[in-house]
SEKOLGU-751834 format. One record per atom (N, C-alpha, C): residue in three letters; x, y, z. Coordinates in steps of 0.1 Angstrom, whole numbers, padded with zeros to 4 digits, always signed. Layout:
ALAXYZ...
This chain:
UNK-0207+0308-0816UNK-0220+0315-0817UNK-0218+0329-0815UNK-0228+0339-0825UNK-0222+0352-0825UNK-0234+0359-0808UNK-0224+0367-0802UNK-0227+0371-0790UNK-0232+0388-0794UNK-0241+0387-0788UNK-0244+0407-0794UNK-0245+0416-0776UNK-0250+0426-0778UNK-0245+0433-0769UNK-0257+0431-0751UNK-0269+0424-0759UNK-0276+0420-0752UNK-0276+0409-0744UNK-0263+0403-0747UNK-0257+0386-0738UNK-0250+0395-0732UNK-0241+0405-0731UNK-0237+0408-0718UNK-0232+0409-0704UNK-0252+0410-0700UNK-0254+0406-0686UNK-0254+0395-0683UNK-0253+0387-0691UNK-0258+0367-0685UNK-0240+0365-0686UNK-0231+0370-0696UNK-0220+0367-0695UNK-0213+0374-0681UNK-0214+0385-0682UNK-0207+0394-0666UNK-0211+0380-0654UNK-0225+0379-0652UNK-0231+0365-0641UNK-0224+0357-0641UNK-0225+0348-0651UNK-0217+0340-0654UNK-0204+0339-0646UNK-0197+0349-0651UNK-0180+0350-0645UNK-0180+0350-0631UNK-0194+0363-0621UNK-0191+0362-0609UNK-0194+0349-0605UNK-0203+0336-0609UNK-0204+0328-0606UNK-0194+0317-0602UNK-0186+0317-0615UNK-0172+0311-0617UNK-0160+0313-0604UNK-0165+0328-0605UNK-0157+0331-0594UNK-0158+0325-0576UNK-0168+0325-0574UNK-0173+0324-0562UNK-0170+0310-0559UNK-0168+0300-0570UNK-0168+0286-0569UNK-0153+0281-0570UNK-0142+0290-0574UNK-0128+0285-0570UNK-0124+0285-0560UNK-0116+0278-0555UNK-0108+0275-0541UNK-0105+0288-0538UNK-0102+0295-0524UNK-0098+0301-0519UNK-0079+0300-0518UNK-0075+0315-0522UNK-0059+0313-0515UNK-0053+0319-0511UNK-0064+0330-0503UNK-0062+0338-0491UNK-0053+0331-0481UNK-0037+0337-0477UNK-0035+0330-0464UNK-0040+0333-0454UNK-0037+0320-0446UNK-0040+0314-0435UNK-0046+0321-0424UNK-0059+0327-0415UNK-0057+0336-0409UNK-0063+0329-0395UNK-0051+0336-0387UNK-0047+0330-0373UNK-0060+0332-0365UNK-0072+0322-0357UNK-0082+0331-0347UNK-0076+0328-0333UNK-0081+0341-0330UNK-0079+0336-0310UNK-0083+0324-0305UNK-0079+0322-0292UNK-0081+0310-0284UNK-0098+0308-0286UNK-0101+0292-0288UNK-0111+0295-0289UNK-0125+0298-0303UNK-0120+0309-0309UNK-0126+0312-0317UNK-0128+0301-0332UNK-0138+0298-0333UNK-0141+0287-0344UNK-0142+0279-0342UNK-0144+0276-0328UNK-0143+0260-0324UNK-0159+0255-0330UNK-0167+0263-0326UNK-0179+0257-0326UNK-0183+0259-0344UNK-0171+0262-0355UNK-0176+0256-0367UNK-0168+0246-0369UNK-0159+0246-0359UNK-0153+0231-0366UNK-0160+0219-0360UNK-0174+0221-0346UNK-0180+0207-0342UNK-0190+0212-0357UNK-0194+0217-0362UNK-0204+0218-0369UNK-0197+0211-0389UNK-0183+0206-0384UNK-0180+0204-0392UNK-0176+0214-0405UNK-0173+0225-0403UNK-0169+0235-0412UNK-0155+0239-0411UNK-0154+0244-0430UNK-0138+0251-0429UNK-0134+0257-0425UNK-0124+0261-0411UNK-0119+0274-0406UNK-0103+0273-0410UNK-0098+0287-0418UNK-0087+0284-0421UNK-0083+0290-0408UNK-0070+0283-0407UNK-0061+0286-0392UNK-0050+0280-0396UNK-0037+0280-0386UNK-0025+0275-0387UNK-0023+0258-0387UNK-0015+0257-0389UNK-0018+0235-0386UNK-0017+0238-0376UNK-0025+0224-0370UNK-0028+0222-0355UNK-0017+0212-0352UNK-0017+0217-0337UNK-0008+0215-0329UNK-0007+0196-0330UNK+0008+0193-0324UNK+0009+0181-0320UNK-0001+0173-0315UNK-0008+0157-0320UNK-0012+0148-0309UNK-0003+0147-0299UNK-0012+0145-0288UNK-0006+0144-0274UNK-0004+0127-0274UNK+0003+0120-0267UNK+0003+0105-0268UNK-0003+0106-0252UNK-0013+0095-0252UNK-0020+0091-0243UNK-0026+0098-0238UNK-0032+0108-0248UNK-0043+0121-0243UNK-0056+0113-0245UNK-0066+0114-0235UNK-0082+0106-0233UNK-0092+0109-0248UNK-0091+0101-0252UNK-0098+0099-0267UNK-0092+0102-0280UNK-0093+0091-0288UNK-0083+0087-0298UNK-0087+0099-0308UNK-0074+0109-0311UNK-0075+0121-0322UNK-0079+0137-0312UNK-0080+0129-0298UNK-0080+0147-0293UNK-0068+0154-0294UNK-0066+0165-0296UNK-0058+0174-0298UNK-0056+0187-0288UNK-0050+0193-0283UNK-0045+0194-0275UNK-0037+0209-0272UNK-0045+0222-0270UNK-0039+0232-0274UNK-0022+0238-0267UNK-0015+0242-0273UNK-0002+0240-0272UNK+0009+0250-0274UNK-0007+0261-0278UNK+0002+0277-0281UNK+0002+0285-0270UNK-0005+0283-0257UNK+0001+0290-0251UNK-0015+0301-0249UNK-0019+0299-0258UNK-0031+0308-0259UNK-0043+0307-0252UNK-0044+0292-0258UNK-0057+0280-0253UNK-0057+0280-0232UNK-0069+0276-0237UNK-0071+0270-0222UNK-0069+0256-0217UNK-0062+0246-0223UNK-0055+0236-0223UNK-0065+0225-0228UNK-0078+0228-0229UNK-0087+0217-0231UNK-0086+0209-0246UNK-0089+0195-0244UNK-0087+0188-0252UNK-0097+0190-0263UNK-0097+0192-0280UNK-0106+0197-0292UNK-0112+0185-0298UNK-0125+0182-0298UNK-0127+0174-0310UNK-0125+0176-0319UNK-0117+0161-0331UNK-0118+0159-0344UNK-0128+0160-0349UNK-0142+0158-0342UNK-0152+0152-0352UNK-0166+0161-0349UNK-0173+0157-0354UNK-0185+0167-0352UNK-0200+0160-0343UNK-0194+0149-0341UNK-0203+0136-0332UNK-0198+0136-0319UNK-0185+0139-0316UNK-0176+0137-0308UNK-0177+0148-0292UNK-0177+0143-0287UNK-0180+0152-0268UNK-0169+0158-0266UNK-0171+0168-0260UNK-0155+0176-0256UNK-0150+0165-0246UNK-0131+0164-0250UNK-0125+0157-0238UNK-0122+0163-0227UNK-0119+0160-0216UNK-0120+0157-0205UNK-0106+0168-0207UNK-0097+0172-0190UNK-0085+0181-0188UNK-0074+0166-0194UNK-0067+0171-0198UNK-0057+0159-0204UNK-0053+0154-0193UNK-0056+0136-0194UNK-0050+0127-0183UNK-0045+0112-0185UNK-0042+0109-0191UNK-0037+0090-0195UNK-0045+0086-0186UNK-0048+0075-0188UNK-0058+0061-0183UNK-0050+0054-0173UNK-0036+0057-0173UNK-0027+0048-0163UNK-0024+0060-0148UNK-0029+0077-0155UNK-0027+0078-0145UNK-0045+0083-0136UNK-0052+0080-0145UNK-0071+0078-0141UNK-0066+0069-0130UNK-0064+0057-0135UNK-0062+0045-0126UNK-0054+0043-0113UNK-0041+0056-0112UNK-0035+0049-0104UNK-0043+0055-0087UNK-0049+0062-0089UNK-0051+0070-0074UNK-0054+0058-0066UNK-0067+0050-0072UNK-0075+0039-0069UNK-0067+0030-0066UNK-0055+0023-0076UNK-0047+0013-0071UNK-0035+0018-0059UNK-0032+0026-0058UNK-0027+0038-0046UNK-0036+0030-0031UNK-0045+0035-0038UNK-0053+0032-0022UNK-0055+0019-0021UNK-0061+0011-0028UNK-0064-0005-0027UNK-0051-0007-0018UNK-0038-0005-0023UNK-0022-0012-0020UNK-0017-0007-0007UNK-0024+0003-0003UNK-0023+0012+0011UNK-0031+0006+0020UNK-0040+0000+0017UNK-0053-0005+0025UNK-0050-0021+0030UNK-0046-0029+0020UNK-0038-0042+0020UNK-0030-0038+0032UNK-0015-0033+0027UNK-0009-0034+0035UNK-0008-0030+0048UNK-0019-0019+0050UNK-0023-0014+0064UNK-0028-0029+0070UNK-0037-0037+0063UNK-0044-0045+0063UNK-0037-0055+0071UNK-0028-0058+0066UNK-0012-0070+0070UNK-0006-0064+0081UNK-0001-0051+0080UNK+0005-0048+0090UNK+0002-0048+0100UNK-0013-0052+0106UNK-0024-0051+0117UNK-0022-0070+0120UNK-0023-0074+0111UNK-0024-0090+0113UNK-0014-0096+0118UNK+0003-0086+0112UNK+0012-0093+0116UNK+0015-0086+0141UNK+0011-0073+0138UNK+0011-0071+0152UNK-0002-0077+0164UNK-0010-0083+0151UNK-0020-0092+0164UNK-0016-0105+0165UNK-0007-0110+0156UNK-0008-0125+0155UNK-0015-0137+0149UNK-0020-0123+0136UNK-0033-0133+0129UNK-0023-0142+0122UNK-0011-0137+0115UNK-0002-0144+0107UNK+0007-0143+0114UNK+0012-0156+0121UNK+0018-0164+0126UNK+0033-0162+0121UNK+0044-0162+0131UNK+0061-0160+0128UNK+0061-0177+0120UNK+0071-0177+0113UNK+0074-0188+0106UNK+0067-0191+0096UNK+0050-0190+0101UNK+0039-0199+0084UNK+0040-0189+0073UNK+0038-0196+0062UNK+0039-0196+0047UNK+0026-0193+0043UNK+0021-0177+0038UNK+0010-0176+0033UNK+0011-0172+0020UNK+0003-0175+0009UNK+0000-0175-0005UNK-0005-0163-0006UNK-0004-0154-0016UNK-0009-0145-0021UNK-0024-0145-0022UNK-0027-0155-0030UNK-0039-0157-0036UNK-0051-0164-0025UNK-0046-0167-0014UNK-0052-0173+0000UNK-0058-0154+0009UNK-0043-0151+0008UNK-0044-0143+0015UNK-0055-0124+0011UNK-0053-0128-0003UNK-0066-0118-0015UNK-0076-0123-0009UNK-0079-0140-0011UNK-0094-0138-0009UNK-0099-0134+0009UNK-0092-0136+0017UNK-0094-0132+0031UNK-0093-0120+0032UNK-0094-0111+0026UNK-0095-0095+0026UNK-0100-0090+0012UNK-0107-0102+0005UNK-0115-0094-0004UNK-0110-0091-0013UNK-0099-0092-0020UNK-0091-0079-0031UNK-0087-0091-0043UNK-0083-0087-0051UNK-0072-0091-0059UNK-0058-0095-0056UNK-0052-0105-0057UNK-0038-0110-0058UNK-0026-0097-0058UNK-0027-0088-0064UNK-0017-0081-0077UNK-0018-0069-0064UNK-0025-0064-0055UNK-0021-0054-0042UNK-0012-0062-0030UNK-0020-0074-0030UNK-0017-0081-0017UNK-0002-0084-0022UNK+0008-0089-0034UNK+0018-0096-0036UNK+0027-0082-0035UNK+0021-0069-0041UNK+0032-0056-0039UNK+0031-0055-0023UNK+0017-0054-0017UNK+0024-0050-0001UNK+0032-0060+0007UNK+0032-0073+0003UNK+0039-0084+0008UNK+0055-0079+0003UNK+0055-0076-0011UNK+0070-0077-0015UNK+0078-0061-0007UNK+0070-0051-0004UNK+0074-0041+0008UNK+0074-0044+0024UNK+0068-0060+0025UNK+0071-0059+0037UNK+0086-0067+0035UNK+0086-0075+0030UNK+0099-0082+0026UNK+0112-0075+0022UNK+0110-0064+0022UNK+0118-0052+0021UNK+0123-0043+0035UNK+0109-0050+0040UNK+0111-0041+0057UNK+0116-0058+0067UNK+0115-0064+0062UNK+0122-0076+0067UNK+0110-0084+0077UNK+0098-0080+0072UNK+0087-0083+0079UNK+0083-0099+0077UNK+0089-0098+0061UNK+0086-0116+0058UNK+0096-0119+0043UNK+0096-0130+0041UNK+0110-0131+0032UNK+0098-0143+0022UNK+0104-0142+0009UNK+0095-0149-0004UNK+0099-0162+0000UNK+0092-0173-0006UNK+0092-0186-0004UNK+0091-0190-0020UNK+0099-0197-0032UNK+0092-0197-0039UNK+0077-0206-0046UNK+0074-0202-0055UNK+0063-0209-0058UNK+0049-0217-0042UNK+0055-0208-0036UNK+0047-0209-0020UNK+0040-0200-0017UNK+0050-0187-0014UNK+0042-0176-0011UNK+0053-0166-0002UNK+0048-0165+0013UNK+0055-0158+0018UNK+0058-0162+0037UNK+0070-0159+0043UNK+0069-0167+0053UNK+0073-0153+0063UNK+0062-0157+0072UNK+0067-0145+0083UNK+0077-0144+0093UNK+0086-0138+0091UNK+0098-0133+0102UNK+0096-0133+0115UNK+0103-0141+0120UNK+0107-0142+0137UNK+0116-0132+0135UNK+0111-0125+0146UNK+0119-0111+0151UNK+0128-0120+0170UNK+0143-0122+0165UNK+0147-0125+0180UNK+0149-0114+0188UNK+0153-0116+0199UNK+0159-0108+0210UNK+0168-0099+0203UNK+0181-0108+0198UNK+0195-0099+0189UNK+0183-0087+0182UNK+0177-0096+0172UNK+0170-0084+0167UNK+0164-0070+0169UNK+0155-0072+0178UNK+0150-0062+0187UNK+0165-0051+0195UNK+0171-0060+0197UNK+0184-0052+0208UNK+0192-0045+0200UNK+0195-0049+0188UNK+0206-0038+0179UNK+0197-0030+0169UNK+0179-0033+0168UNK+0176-0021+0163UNK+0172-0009+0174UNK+0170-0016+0184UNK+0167-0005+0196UNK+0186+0004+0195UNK+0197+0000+0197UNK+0211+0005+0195UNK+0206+0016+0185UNK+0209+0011+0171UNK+0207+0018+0161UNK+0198+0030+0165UNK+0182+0033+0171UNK+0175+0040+0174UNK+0187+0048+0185UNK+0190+0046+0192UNK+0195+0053+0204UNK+0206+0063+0198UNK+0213+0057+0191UNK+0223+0063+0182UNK+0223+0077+0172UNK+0207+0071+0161UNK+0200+0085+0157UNK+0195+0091+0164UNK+0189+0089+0175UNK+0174+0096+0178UNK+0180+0105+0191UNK+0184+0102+0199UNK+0195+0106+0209UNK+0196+0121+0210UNK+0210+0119+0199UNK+0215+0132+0199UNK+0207+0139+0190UNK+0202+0137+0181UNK+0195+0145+0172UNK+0186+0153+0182UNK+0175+0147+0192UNK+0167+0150+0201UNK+0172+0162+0209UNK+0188+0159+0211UNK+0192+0163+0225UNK+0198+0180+0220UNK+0206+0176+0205UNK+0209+0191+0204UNK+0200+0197+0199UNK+0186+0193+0195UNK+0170+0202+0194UNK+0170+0207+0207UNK+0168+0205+0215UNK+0162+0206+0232UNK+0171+0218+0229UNK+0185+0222+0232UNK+0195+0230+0232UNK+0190+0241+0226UNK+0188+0240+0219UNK+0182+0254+0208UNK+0167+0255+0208UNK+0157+0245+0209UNK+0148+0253+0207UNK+0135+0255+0215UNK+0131+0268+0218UNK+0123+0272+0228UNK+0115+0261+0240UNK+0114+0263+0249UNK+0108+0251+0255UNK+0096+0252+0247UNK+0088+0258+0252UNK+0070+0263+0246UNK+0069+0259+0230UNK+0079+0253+0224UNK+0076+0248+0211UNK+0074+0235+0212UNK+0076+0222+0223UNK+0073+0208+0231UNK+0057+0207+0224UNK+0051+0220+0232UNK+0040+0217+0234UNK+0031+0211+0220UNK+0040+0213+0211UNK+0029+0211+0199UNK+0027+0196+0196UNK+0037+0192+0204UNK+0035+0174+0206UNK+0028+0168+0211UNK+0020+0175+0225UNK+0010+0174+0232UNK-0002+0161+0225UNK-0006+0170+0212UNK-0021+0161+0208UNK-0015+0150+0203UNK+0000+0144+0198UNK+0006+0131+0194UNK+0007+0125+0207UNK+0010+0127+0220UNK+0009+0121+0234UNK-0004+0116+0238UNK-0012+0130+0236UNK-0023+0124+0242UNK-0032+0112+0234UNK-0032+0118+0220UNK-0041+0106+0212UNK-0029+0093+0216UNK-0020+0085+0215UNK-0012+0074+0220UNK-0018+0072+0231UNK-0020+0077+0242UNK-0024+0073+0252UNK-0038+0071+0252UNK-0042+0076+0250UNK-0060+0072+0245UNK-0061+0055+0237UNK-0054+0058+0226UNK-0056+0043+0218UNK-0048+0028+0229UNK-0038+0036+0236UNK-0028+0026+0245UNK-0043+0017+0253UNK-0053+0028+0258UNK-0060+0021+0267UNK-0072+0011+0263UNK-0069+0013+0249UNK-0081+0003+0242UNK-0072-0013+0241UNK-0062-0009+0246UNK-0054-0022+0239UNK-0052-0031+0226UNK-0050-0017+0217UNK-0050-0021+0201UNK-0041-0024+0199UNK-0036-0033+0197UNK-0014-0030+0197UNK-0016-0022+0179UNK-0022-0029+0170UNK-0024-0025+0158UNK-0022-0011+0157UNK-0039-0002+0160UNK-0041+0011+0166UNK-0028+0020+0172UNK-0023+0015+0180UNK-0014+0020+0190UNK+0000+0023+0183UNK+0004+0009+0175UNK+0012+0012+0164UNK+0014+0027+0159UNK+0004+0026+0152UNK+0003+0040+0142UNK+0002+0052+0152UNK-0004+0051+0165UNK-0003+0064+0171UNK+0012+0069+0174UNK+0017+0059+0179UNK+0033+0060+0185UNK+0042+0062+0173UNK+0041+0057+0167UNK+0046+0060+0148UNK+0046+0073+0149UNK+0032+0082+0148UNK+0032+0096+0143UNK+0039+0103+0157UNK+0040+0098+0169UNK+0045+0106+0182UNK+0058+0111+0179UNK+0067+0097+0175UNK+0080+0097+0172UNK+0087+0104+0158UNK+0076+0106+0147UNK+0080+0107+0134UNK+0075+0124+0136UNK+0068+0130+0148UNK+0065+0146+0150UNK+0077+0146+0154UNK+0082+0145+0168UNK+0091+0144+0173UNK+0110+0149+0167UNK+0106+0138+0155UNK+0120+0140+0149UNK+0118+0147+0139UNK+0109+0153+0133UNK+0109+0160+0124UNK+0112+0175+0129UNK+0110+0180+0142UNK+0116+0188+0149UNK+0130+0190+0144UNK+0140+0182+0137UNK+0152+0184+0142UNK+0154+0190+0130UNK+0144+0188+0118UNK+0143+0194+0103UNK+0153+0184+0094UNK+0156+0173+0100UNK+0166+0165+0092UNK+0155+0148+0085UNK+0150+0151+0073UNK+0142+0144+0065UNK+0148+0130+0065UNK+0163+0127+0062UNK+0164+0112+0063UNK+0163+0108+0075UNK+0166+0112+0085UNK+0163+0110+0100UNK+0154+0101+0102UNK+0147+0115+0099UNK+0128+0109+0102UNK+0124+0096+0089UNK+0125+0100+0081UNK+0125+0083+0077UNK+0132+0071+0074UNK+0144+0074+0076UNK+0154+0058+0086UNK+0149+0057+0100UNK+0147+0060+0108UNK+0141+0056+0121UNK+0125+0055+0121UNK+0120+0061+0111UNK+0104+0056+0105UNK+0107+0038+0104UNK+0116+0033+0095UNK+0119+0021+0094UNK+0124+0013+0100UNK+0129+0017+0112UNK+0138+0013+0122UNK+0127+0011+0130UNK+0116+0017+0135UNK+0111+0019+0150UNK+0097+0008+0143UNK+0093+0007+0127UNK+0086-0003+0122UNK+0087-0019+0124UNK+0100-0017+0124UNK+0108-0032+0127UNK+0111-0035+0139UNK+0111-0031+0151UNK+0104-0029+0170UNK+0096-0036+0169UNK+0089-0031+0164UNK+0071-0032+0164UNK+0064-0046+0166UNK+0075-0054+0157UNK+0068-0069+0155UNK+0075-0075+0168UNK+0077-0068+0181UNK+0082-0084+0190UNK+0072-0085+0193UNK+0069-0100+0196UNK+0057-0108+0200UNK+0047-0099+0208UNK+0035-0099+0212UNK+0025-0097+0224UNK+0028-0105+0234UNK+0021-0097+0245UNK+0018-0109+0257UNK+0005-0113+0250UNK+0009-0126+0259UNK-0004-0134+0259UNK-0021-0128+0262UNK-0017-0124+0276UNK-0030-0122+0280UNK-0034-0104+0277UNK-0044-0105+0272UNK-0052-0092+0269UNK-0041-0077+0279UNK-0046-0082+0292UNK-0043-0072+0302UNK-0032-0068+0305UNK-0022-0080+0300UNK-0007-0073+0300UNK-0003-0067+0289UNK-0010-0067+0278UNK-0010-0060+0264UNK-0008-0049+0264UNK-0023-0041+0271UNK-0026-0033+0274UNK-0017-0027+0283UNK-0015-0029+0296UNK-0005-0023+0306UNK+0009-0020+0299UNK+0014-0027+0288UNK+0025-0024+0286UNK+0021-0014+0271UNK+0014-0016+0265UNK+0006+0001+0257UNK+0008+0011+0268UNK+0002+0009+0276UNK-0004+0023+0287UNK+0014+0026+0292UNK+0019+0016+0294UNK+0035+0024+0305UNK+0044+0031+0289UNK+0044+0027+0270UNK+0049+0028+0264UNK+0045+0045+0262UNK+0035+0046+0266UNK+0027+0063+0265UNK+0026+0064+0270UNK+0026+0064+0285UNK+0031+0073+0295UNK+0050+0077+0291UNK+0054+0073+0292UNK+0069+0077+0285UNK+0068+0091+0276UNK+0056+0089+0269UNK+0061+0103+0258UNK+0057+0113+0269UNK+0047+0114+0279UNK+0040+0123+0283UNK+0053+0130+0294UNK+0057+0122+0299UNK+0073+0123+0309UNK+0081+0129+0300UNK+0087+0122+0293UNK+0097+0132+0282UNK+0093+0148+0276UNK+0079+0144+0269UNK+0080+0161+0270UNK+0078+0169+0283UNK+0077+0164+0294UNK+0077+0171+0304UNK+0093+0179+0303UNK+0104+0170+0301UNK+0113+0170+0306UNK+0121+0180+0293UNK+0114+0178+0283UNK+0119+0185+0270UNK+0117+0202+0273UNK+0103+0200+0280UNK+0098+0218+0282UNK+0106+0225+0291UNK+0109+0211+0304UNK+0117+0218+0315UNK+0132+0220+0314UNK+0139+0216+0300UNK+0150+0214+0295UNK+0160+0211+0308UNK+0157+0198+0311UNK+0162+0190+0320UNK+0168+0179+0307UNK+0179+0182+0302UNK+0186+0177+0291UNK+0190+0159+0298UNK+0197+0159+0308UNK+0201+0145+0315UNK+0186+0138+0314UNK+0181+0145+0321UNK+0166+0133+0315UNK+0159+0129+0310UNK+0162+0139+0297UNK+0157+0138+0283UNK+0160+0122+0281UNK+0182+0125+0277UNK+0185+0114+0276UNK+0188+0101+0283UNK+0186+0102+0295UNK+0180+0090+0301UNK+0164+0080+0298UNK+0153+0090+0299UNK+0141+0087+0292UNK+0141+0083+0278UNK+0150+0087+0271UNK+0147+0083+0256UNK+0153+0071+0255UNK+0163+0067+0263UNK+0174+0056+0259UNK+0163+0043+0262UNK+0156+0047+0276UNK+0148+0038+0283UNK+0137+0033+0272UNK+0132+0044+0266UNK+0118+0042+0258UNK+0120+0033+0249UNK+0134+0035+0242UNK+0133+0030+0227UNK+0147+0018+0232UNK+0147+0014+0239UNK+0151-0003+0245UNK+0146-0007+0252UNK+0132-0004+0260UNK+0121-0010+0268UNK+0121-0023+0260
């Protein structure tokens, strides 16, 4: 068709139109942290660099995960429906605080039963008996059972359950040895070197023991005397120390009760009085009766 000079302007239109409608092939241009996010929930093109690696087991399937260093680490939605994610965290580790505690609470739970006598030396208790008498699920009670069986509290039975450890005399007598052996000297060349007036910070582990001694918790009392002894040796700054004899002074713990309430108690009350004499003896660096008191304490 013949064009005259008056098509022109509709032809020049035309072209810019054309124009406006080809792809872009401007490179890539880098934005700061941040910047564009809110056209990409809006669903819009922002040219930028390729995006960073999926993270594996980052909280919501396709978050992405900034990685240059720039970002503020927060997780980006893919999609334009989609909620900002959460600080990047896996589901296993959401989960474990909670199972942490449940399995800490069990076994505190046991450890109370086996120093009152609820579970009996010798009997065979089931996992699944022993869940529902504390309420929980199977799968805490069988891990803190298989740690005590590790502390020699109780040994597997199969397809049974679990059978609680008689602690003999022998028993008791060569882990009190063993105690005397670490705790001893470690104690004695502390005393030697360091200031008396530094004892004193053991004071509130003496006195809370002796407070709980008088309730006659042996449970309670447990854990006070635990932390007296595990301050104590941490003094010496030597970390295996203090938890080999953490494990050592755990496995004491289970010789029988007296029978009657009142002797329970009296023999709580004379175990704490002991610490309260020693550090006397630690401040007055009266070294001979350090280690006479200590030998006494931990083979009473």
């Amino acid at each position: 068709m013949e064009q005259t000079a008056a098509d022109a302007p509709v032809r020049a239109e035309r072209a810019a139109l054309r124009s406006r409608s080809l792809p872009r092939t401007d490179p890539p241009v880098r934005h700061p942290a941040g910047e564009g996010e809110d056209q990409v929930a809006r669903g819009e093109h922002v040219h930028s660099e390729p995006p960073p690696p999926q993270i594996p087991g980052a909280v919501g399937t396709g978050a992405l995960v900034e990685t240059d260093g720039q970002g503020d680490g927060r997780a980006v939605p893919d999609g334009p429906e989609r909620p900002e994610a959460p600080a990047r965290r896996t589901r296993a580790e959401a989960k474990q605080p909670e199972r942490h505690s449940v399995r800490a609470q069990v076994l505190t739970a046991l450890r109370a039963a086996l120093l009152s006598g609820e579970l009996a030396p010798g009997e065979v208790y089931s996992a699944p008996a022993l869940a529902e008498r504390l309420g929980v699920s199977a799968t805490p009670v069988r891990e803190a059972m298989q740690r005590l069986a590790c502390e020699g509290a109780v040994s597997t039975v199969p397809n049974r359950g679990f059978r609680i450890a008689q602690c003999s005399e022998r028993d008791l007598a060569e882990l009190a040895e063993i105690r005397v052996l670490l705790e001893v000297p470690s104690v004695l060349e502390t005393a030697r070197t360091m200031p008396p007036e530094c004892w004193e910070c053991l004071r509130p582990y003496a006195d809370e023991a002796l407070a709980v001694a008088r309730g006659g918790d042996r449970a309670a009392y447990a854990d006070a005397d635990s932390a007296f002894h595990r301050a104590l040796l941490e003094l010496t700054g030597n970390r295996q120390l203090v938890a080999v004899s953490a494990d050592i002074q755990r496995r004491t713990q289970r010789r029988p009760a007296p029978a009657a309430p009142a002797l329970c108690t009296e023999e709580l009350l004379r175990d704490a009085t002991d610490h309260m004499v020693l550090l006397d003896a630690l401040r007055a660096r009266d070294l001979s009766s350090v280690e006479g008191l200590m030998r006494a304490h931990v083979t009473a």
